[in-house]
C-alpha positions as CSV (number, residue, x, y, z in Angstrom):
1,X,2.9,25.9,21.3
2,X,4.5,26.7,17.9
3,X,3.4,26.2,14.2
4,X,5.1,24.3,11.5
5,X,4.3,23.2,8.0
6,X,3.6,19.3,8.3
7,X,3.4,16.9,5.2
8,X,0.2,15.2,5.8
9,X,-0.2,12.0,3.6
10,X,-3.5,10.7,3.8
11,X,-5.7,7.3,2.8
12,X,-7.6,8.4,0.4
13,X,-6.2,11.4,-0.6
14,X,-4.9,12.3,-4.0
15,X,-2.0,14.3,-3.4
16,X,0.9,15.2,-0.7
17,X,-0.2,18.5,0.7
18,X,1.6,20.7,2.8
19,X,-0.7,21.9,5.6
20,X,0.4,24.7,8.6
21,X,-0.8,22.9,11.9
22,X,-0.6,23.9,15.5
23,X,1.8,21.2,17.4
24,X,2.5,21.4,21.2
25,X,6.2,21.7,21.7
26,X,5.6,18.3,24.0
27,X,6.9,15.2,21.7
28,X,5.0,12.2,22.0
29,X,7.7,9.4,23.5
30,X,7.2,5.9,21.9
31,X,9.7,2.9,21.2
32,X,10.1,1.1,18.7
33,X,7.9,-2.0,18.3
34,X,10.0,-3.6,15.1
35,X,10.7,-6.6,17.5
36,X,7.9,-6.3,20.0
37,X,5.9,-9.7,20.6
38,X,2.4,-8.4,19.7
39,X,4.2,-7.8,15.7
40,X,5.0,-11.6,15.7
41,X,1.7,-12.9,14.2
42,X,1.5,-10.0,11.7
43,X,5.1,-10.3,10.1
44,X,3.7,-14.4,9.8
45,X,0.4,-13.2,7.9
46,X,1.4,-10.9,5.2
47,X,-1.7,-10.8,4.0
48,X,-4.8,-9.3,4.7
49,X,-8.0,-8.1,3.2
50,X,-8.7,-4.1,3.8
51,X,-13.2,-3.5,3.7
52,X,-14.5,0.1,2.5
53,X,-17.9,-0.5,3.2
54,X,-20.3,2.1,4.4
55,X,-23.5,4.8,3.2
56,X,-21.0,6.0,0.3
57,X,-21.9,2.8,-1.2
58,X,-25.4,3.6,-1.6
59,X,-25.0,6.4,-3.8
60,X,-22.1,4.3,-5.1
61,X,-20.2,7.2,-6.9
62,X,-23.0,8.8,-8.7
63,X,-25.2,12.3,-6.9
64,X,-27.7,14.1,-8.7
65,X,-27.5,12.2,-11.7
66,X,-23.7,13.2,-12.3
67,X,-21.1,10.6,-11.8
68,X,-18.8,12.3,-9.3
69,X,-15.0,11.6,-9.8
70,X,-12.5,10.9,-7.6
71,X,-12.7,7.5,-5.3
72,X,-16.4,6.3,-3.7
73,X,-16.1,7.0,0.0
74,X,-15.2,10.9,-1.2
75,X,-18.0,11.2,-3.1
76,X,-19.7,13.5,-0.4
77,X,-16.4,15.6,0.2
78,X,-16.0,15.6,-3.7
79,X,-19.6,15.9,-4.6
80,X,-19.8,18.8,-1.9
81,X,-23.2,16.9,-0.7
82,X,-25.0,19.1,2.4
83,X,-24.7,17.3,5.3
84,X,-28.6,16.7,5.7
85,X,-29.0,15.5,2.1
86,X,-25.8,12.7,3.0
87,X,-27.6,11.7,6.5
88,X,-30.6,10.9,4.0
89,X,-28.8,8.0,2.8
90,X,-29.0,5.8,5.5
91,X,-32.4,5.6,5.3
92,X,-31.6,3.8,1.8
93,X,-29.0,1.8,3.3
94,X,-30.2,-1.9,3.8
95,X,-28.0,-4.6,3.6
96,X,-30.0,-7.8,4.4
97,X,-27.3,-9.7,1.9
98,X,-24.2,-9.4,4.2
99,X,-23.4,-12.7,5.6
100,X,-20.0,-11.9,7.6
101,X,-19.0,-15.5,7.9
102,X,-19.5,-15.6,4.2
103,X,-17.0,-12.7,3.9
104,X,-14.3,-14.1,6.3
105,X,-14.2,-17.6,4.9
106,X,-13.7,-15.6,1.7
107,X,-10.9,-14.3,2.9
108,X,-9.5,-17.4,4.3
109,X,-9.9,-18.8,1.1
110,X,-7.7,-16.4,-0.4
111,X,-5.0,-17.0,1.8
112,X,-5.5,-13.9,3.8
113,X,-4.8,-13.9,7.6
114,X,-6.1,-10.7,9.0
115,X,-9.3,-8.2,7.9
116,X,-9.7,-4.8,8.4
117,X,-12.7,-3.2,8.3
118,X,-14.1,0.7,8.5
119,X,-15.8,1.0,11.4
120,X,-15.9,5.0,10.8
121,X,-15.0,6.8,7.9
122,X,-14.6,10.3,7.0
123,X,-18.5,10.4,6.5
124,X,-18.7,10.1,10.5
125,X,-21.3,7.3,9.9
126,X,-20.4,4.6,12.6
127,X,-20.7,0.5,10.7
128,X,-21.3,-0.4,14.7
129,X,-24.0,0.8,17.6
130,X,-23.0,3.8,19.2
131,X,-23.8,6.5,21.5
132,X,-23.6,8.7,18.6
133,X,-27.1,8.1,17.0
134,X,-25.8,8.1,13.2
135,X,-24.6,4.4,13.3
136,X,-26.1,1.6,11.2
137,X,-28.2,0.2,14.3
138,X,-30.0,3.8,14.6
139,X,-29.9,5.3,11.8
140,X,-30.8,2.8,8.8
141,X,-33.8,0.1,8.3
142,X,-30.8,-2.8,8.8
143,X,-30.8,-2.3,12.7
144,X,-27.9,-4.9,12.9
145,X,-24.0,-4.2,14.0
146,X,-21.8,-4.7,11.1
147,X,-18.4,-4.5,13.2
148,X,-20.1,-6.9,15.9
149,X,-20.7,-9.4,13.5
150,X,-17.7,-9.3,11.5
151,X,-15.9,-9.7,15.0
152,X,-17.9,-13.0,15.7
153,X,-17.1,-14.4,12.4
154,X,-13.3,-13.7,12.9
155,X,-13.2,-15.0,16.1
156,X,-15.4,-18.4,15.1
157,X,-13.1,-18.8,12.1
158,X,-9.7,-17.9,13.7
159,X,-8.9,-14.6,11.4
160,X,-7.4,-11.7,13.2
161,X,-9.7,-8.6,13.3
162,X,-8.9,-4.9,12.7
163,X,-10.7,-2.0,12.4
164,X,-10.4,1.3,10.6
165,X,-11.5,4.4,12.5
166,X,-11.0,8.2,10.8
167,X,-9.8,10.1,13.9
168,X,-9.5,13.4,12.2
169,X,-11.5,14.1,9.2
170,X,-15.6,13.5,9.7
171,X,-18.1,15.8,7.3
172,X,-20.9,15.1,9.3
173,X,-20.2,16.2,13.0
174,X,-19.7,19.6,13.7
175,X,-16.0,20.5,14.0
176,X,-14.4,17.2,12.4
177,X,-11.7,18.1,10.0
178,X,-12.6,18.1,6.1
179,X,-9.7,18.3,3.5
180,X,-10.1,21.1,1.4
181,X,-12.1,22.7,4.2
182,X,-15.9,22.9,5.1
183,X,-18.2,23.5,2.3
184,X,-21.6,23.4,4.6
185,X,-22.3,25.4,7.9
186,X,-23.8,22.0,9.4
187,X,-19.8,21.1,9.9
188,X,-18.9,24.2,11.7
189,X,-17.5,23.7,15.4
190,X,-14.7,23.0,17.7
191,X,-12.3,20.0,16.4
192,X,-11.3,19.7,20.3
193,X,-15.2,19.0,21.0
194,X,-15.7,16.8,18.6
195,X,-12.6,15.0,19.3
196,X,-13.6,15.1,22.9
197,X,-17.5,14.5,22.4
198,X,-17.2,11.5,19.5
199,X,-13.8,10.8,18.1
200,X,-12.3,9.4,21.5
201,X,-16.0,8.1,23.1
202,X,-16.4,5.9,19.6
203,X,-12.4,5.1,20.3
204,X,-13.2,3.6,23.6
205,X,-16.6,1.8,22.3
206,X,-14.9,-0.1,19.2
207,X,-11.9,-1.1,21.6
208,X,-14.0,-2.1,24.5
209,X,-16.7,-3.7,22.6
210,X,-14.9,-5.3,19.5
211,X,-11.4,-6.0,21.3
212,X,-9.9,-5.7,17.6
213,X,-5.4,-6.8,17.0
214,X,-5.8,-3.5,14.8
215,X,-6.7,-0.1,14.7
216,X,-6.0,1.6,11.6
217,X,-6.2,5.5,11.9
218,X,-6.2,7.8,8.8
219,X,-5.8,11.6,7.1
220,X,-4.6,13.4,10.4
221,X,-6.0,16.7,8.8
222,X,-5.3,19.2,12.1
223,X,-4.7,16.7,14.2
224,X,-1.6,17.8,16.8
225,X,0.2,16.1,19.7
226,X,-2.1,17.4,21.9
227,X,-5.1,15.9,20.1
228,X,-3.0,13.0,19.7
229,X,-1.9,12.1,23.0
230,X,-5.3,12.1,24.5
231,X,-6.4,9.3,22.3
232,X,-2.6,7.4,23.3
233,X,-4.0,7.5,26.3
234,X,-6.8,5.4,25.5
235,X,-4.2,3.2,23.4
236,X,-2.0,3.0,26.6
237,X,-5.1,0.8,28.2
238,X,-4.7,-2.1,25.0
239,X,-0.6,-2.9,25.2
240,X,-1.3,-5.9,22.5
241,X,-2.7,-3.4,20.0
242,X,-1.5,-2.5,16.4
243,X,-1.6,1.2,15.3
244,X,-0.3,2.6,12.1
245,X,1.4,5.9,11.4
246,X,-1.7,7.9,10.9
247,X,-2.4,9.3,14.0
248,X,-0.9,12.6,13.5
249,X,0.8,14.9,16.2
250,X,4.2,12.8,15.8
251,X,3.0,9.5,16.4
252,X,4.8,7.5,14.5
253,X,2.7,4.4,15.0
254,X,4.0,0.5,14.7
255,X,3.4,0.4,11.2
256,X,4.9,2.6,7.8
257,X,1.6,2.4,5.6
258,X,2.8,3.2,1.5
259,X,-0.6,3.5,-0.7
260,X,-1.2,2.5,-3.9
261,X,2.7,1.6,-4.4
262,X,5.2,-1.0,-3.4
263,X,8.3,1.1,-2.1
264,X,11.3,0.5,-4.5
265,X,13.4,-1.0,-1.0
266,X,10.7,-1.5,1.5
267,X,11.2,0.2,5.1
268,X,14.2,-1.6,6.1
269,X,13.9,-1.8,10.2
270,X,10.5,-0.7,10.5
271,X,7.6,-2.5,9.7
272,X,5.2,-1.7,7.1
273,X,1.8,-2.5,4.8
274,X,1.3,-1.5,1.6
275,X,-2.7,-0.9,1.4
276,X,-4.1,-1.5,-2.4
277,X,-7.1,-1.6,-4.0
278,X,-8.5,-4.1,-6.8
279,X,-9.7,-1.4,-9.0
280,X,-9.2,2.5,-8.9
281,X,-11.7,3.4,-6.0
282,X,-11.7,1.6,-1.9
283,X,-15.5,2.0,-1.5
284,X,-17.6,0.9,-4.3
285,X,-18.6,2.7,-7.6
286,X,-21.2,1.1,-9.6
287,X,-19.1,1.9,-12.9
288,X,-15.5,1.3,-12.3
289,X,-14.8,-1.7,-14.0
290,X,-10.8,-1.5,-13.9
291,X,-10.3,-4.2,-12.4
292,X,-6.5,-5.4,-11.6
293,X,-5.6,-8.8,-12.8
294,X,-5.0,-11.6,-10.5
295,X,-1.6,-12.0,-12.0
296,X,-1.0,-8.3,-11.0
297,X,-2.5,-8.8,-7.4
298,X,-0.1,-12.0,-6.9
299,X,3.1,-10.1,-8.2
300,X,2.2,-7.6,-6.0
301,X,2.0,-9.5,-2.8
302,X,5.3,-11.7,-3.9
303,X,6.9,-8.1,-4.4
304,X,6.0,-6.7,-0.8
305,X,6.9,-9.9,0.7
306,X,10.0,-10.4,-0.6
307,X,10.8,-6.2,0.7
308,X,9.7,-7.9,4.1
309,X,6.1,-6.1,4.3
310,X,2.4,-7.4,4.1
311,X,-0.3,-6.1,1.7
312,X,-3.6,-4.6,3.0
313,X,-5.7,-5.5,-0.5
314,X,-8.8,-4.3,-0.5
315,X,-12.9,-5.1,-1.3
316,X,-15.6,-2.2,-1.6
317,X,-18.9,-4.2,-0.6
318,X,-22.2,-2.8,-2.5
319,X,-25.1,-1.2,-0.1
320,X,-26.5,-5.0,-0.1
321,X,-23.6,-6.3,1.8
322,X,-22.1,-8.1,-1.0
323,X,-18.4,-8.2,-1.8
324,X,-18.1,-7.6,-6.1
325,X,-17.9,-10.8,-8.0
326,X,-14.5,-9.2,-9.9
327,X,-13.2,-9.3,-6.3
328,X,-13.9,-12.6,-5.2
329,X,-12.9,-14.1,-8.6
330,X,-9.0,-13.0,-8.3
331,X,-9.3,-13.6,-4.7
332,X,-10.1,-17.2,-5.5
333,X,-7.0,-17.3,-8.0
334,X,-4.7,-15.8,-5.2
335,X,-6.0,-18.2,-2.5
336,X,-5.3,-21.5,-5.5
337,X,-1.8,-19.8,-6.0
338,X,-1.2,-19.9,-2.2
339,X,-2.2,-23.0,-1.3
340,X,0.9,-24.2,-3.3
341,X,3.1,-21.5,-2.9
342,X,2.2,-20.2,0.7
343,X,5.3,-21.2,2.7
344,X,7.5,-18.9,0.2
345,X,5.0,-16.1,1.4
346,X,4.4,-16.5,5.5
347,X,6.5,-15.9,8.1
348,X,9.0,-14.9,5.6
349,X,11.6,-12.2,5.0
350,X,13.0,-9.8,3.3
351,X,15.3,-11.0,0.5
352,X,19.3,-10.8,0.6
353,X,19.4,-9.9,-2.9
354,X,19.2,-6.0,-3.9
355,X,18.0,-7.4,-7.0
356,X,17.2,-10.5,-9.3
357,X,16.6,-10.9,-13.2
358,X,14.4,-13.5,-13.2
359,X,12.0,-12.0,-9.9
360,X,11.6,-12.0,-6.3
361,X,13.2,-13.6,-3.4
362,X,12.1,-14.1,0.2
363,X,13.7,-15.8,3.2
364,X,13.0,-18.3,6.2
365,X,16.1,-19.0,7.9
366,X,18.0,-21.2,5.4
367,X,15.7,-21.3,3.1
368,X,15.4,-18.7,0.4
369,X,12.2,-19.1,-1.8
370,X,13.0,-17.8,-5.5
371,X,10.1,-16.3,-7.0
372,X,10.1,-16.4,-10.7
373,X,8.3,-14.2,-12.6
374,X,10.0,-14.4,-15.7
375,X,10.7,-17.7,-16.9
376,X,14.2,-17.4,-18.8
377,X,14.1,-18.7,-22.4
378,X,17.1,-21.2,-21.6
379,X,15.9,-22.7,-18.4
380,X,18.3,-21.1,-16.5
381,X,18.0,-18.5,-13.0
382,X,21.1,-17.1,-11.9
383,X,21.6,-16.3,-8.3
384,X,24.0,-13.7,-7.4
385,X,25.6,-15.9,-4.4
386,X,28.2,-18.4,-3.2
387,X,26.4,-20.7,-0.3
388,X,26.6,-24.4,-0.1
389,X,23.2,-26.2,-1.7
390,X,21.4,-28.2,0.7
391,X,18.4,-29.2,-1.4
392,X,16.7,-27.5,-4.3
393,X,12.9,-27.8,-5.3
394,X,10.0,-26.3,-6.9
395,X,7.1,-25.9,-4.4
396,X,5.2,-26.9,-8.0
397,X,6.8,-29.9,-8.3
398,X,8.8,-31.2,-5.8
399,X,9.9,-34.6,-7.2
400,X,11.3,-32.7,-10.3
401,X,15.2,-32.8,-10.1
402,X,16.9,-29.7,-10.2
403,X,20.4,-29.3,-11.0
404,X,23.0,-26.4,-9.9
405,X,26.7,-25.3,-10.7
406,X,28.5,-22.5,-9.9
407,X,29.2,-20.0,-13.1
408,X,31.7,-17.2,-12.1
409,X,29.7,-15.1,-9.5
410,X,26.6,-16.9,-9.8
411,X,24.9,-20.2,-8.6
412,X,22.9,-21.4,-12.0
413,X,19.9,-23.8,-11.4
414,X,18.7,-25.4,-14.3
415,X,14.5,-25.8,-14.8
416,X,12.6,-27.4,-16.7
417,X,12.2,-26.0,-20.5
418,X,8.3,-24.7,-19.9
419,X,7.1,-22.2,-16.4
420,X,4.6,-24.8,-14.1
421,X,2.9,-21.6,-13.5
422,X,2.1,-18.6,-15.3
423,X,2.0,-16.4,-12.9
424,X,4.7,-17.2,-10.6
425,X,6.9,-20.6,-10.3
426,X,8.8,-20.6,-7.2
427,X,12.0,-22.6,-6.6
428,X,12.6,-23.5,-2.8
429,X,16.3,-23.3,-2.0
430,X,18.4,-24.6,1.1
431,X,21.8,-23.0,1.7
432,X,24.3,-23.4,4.8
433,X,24.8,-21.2,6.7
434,X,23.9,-17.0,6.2
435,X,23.5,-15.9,2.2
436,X,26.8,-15.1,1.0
437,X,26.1,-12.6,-2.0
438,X,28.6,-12.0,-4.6
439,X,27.0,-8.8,-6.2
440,X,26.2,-6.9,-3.0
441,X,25.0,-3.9,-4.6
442,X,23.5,-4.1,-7.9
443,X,21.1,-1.4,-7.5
444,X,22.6,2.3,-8.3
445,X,21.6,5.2,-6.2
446,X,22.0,9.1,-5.8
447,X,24.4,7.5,-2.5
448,X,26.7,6.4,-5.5
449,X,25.9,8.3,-8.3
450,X,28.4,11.8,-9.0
451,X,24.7,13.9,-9.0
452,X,21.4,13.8,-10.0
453,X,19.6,17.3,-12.3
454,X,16.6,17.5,-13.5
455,X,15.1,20.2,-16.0
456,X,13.7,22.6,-13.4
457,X,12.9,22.0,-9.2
458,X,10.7,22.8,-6.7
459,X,12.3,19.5,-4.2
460,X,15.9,18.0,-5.1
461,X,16.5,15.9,-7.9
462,X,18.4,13.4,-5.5
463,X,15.4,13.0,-3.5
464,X,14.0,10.6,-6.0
465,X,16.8,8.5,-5.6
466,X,16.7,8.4,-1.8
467,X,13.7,5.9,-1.3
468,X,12.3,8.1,0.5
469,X,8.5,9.6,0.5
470,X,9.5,13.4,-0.7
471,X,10.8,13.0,-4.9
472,X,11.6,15.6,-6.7
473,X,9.1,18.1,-8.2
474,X,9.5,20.5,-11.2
475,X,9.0,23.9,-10.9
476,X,5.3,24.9,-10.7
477,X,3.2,25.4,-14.0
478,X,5.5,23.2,-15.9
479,X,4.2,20.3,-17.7
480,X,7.2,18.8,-19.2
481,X,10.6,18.4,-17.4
482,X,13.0,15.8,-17.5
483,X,15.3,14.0,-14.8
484,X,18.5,11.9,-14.8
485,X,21.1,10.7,-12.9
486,X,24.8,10.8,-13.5
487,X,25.9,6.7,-11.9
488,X,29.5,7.8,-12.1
489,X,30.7,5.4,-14.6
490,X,29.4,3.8,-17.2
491,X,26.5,0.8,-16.0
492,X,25.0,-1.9,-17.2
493,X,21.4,-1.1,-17.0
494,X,18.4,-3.6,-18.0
495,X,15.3,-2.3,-16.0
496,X,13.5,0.8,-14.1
497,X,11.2,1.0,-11.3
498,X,9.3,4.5,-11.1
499,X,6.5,5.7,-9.2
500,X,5.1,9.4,-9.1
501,X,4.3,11.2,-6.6
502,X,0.2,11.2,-6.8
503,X,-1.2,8.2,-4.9
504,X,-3.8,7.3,-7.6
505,X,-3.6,9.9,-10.5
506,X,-1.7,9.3,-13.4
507,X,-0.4,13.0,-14.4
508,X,2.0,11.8,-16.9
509,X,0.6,10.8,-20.1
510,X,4.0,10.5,-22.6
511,X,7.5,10.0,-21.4
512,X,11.0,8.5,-22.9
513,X,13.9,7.1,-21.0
514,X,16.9,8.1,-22.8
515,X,20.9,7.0,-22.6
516,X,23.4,9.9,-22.8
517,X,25.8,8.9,-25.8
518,X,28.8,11.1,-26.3
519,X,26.9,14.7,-25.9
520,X,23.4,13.6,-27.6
521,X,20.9,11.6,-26.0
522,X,19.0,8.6,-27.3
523,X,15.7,7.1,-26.5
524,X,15.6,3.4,-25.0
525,X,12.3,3.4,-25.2
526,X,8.7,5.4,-25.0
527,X,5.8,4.7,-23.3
528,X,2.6,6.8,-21.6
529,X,2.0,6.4,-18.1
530,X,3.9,5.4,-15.1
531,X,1.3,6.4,-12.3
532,X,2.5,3.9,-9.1
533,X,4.7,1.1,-9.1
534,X,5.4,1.5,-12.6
535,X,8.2,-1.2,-13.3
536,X,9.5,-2.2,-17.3
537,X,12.7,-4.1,-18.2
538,X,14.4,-3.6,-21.8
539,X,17.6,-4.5,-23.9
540,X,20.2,-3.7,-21.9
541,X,22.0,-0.3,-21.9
542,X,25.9,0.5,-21.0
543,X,26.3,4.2,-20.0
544,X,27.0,6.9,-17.0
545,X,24.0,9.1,-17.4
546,X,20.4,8.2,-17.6
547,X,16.9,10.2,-17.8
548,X,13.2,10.1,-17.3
549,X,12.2,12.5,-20.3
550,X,8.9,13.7,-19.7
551,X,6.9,14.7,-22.9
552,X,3.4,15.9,-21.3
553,X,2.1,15.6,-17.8
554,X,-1.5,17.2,-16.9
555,X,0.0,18.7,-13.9
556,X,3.3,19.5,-12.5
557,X,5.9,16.8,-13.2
558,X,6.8,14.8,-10.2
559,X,8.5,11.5,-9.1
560,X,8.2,10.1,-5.7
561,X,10.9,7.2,-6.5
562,X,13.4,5.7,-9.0
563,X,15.7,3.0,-9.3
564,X,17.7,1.9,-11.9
565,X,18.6,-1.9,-11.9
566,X,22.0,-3.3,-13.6
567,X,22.1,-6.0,-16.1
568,X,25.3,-8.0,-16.9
């Protein structure tokens, strides 16, 4: 056995935190299931509806009269609520409005192909019956299975069915994991019991009972390989199942699973989920009202597809069983919008182009599916590429002739003077043959650039430019800092994608991106937050050296990703 410090990056969890955790020098062996069978009818869905529901929704972000921050389902972590005093909820909880068929034919009518739903979370209270007595049947006035009747309605309605267990991390049974640590003597106890006495029984009971396509495991707070493969070997029993990369101990899972964020280049070769919520919390809180726009949700899940992943978006039911009316109302928009526009969304792929002006792009075969977000004053997309047209159509408006010539590097296709749709048009083209792109790599990088700096460093600048999960950090206790990249030659730059490296908190609160001209640097614009998936396109700027100029940040300056996109 030996000990090493493991990044543990958790649903729900605010920050990356490094954590020292006992591994067994045994590595868990898996293969990769990129191309395995059971992925095919998840890389066709794309999309599917994520469900926070459970006794967190009773006190619904509010305990002893103080609203509690943070997100709902951590209000008793967060609200350091005794364990006896959080048991008292179910007594309260009573959800004779939940109508699961309703819930599923609202996600079909959305567009969505798969649900997932928390049969567990870190509040140990079981949605299902179980052996363990603190489950909805036992425990609360509702005495009805949730999970088993959220099954049935998949199952009658066709929709795939997942659920969510937390594996690790459970405040209410002695020895489950709690970030931060144990704040009431009720939790003390032996993680190896209560992974042995509860974790894996309730394992086996949802897999046995609900047969789900998904399991969706969470926060591996102390979890090791040993811990980890005793529940693989429940896994090993269910060779059609779907595990993310949450287990802990190594596992790497068949799934990468970003939160909150859309990764600047996807997981090329692996695949992977971004999980989302509609607001700022996954189980519900009476008063947060900041609700994403349906145009936002759409763009999101054009943007995922067209990296070749699906978005987990997800609904905190109230303690009556009923899914928020903000919810269902942009659902209803995304499910109009996909109706017309669904064939440019499943079963697709990941788009040729590094990068496109007007948008997205995703693929199916010949068929590339042009996603445009920004209709262009003129009329006119450009399309970095050199194919043969087949046809050309907009999914909108199919009997609407659209013409094409060829422009230097670029295929332009001429629209009509006004967008059909304003949130996303999309224009359906047929090449021969395999995209042959003209501009193959329009996106700078640290791979290309002479060196990246920043103004101080607790991780490497250049990991920010790596799309990968680390980013670069400023030293600690600084609340300004500043970052750039040298691109080795002077580029054409006309946009910038950004996220930091907090999953929901917004540390930065006033930045500039600046040029470097000659020896002094000038601002091409100013703006306040950039939080995740932060993405802004301006006038164009020719130079070799650009920086994020951070003004103020309420904690340590940090930025999980960047990427700079050219403009000609």
């Amino acid at each position: 056995m030996s000990a090493v410090v493991a990044l543990i990056l958790g649903h729900d969890t605010n920050y990356l935190s490094a954590q020292t955790v006992v591994l067994s020098t045994e590595r868990v062996s898996e293969k990769s299931t990129l191309n395995d069978p059971k992925m095919d009818w998840w890389k066709e869905a794309r999309f599917g509806m994520f469900i926070h529901w459970g006794l967190y929704s009773v006190p619904a972000g509010t305990y002893n009269g103080n609203k509690i921050p943070g997100i709902g389902e951590w209000i008793m972590n967060k609200g350091k609520i005794p364990v006896d005093v959080y048991k008292g909820y179910a007594a309260q909880f009573n959800p004779e409005k939940y109508n699961a068929e309703e819930w599923v034919k609202t996600a079909k009518e959305a567009g969505m192909k798969y649900m997932v739903l928390t049969s567990k979370h870190h509040d140990g209270f079981a949605m299902f019956k179980s052996e363990n007595p603190f489950n909805i049947v036992d425990a609360t006035p509702f005495k009805r299975d949730a999970v088993q009747e959220l099954a049935d309605a998949c199952k009658k309605y066709d929709m795939k069915f997942g659920l969510y267990y937390s594996q690790a991390q459970d405040w209410t049974a002695p020895g489950g994991a709690a970030n931060g640590g144990h704040w009431d003597s009720a939790q003390n106890g032996s993680m190896s019991e209560y992974l042995t006495t509860k974790a894996i029984p309730q394992i086996k009971e949802i897999l046995s009972k609900y047969h789900p396509a998904v399991l969706w495991f969470d926060t591996p707070t102390g979890m090791t390989q040993e811990y980890a493969n005793q529940i693989l070997d429940v896994l090993k029993e269910y060779p059609d199942l779907i595990y993310n990369n949450r287990l802990g101990g190594g596992v790497k899972g068949d799934l990468e699973t970003p939160e909150q964020y859309i990764p600047a280049t996807g997981f090329p070769g692996k695949n992977w989920e971004s999980c989302m919520t509609m607001n700022d919390t996954w189980g519900f809180k009476s008063y947060d009202d900041h609700w994403k726009s349906s145009k936002t949700i759409i763009h999101n899940l054009i943007d995922i597809a067209s990296k070749g992943g699906n978005y987990l978006l997800n609904v905190g039911p109230t303690s009556e069983g009923l899914i928020p009316e903000p919810s269902i109302t942009r659902l209803k928009t995304v499910g109009t919008w996909l109706k017309l526009n669904g064939e440019a969304i499943y079963g697709t792929t990941a788009s040729p182009f590094a990068y496109l002006k007007f948008g997205r792009c995703t693929r199916k075969g010949n068929k590339l599916y042009m996603h445009i977000l920004k209709w262009p004053t003129d009329g006119i997309i450009r399309v970095p590429m050199a194919n043969k047209i087949v046809k050309a159509k907009l999914l909108a408006e199919p009997q609407q002739k659209i013409t094409h010539k060829i422009v230097g590097r670029y295929i332009e296709f001429k629209l009509p003077s006004t967008t059909l749709d304003t949130i996303a048009t999309v224009l359906m083209v047929q090449i021969e043959g395999e995209p042959k792109i003209t501009i193959e790599d329009p996106i700078p990088s640290i791979v290309r650039a002479s060196k990246a700096t920043a103004s101080s460093e607790s991780t490497r600048p250049s990991l920010a430019f790596d799309g990968g999960r680390k980013g670069w950090i400023a030293k600690e206790g600084d609340k300004t800092g500043w970052l750039a990249i040298d691109l080795g030659k002077p580029t054409s730059i006309g946009s910038i994608s950004m996220t930091e490296a907090g999953t929901f908190d917004k540390f930065v609160t006033d930045f500039k991106l600046e040029y470097k001209d000659g020896e002094e640097w000038k601002i091409i614009f100013k703006d306040k937050t950039i939080g995740a998936g932060y993405f802004k396109s301006f006038k164009p700027v020719k130079a070799q050296e650009f920086r994020v100029n951070i003004l103020e940040s309420s904690k340590t300056p940090q930025l999980k990703q960047v990427q700079l996109y050219f403009d000609e």
